[in-house]
C-alpha positions in Angstrom: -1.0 -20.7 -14.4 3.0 -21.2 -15.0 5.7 -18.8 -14.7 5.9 -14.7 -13.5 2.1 -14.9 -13.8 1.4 -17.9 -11.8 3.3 -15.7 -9.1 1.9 -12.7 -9.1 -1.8 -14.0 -8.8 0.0 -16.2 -5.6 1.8 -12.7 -4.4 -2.2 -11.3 -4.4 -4.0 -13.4 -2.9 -1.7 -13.6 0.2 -1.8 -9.7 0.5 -5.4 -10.2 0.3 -5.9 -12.6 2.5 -3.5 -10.9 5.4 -5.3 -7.3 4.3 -8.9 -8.3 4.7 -9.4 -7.5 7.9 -9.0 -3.6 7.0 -11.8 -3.4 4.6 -13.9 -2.1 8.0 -12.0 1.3 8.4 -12.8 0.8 12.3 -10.6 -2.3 12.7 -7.6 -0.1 11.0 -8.3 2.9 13.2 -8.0 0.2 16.3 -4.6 -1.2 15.0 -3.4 1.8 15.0 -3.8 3.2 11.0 -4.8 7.0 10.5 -6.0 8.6 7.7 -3.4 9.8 5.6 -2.8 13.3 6.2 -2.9 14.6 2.7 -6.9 14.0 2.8 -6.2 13.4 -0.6 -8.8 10.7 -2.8 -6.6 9.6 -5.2 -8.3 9.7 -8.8 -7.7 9.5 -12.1 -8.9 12.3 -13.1 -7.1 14.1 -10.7 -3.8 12.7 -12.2 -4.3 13.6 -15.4 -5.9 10.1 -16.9 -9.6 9.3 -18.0 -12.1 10.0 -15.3 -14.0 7.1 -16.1 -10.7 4.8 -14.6 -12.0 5.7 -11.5 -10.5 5.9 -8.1 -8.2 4.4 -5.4 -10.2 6.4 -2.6 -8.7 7.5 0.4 -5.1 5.7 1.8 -4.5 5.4 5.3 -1.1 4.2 6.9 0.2 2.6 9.8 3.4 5.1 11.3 5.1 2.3 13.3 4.8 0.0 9.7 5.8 3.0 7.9 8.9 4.0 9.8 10.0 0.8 10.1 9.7 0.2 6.1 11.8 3.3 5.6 14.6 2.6 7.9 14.7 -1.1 5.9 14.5 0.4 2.7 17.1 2.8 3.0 19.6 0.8 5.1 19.2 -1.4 1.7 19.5 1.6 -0.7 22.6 2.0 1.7 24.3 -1.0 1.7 23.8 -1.0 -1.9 25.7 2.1 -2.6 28.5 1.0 -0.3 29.1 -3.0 -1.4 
């Protein structure tokens, strides 16, 4: 593969690879994860779009990565608005 394709499939499999580890629940829950509070399992059906698309299941999220992404992404969105 060549091009924006060649780097996407590269982007994936390194988020794999460093994600892998949290396909046992337990090993999140250890790291600190929690279920996301909404309880909600994401579907398609429950968005609107053909049941048979399936499902993305249940999210969990890490609240020391979480905070920490939204003070980076809006100090960005902030810098942005000022330069």
């Amino acid at each position: 593969m060549v091009g924006p394709v060649a780097a996407h499939s590269e982007d994936l499999d390194v988020i794999r690879a460093a994600t892998a580890i949290f396909k046992d629940v337990n090993i999140a829950l250890a790291e600190g994860f929690i279920r996301d509070p909404s309880g909600l399992c994401v579907s398609a059906a429950t968005e609107g779009l053909p049941a048979e698309w399936g499902a993305m299941g249940l999210h969990y999220i890490s609240p020391g990565l979480f905070t920490k992404f939204q003070r980076h992404t809006f100090g960005q969105h902030v810098e942005s608005r000022l330069g």
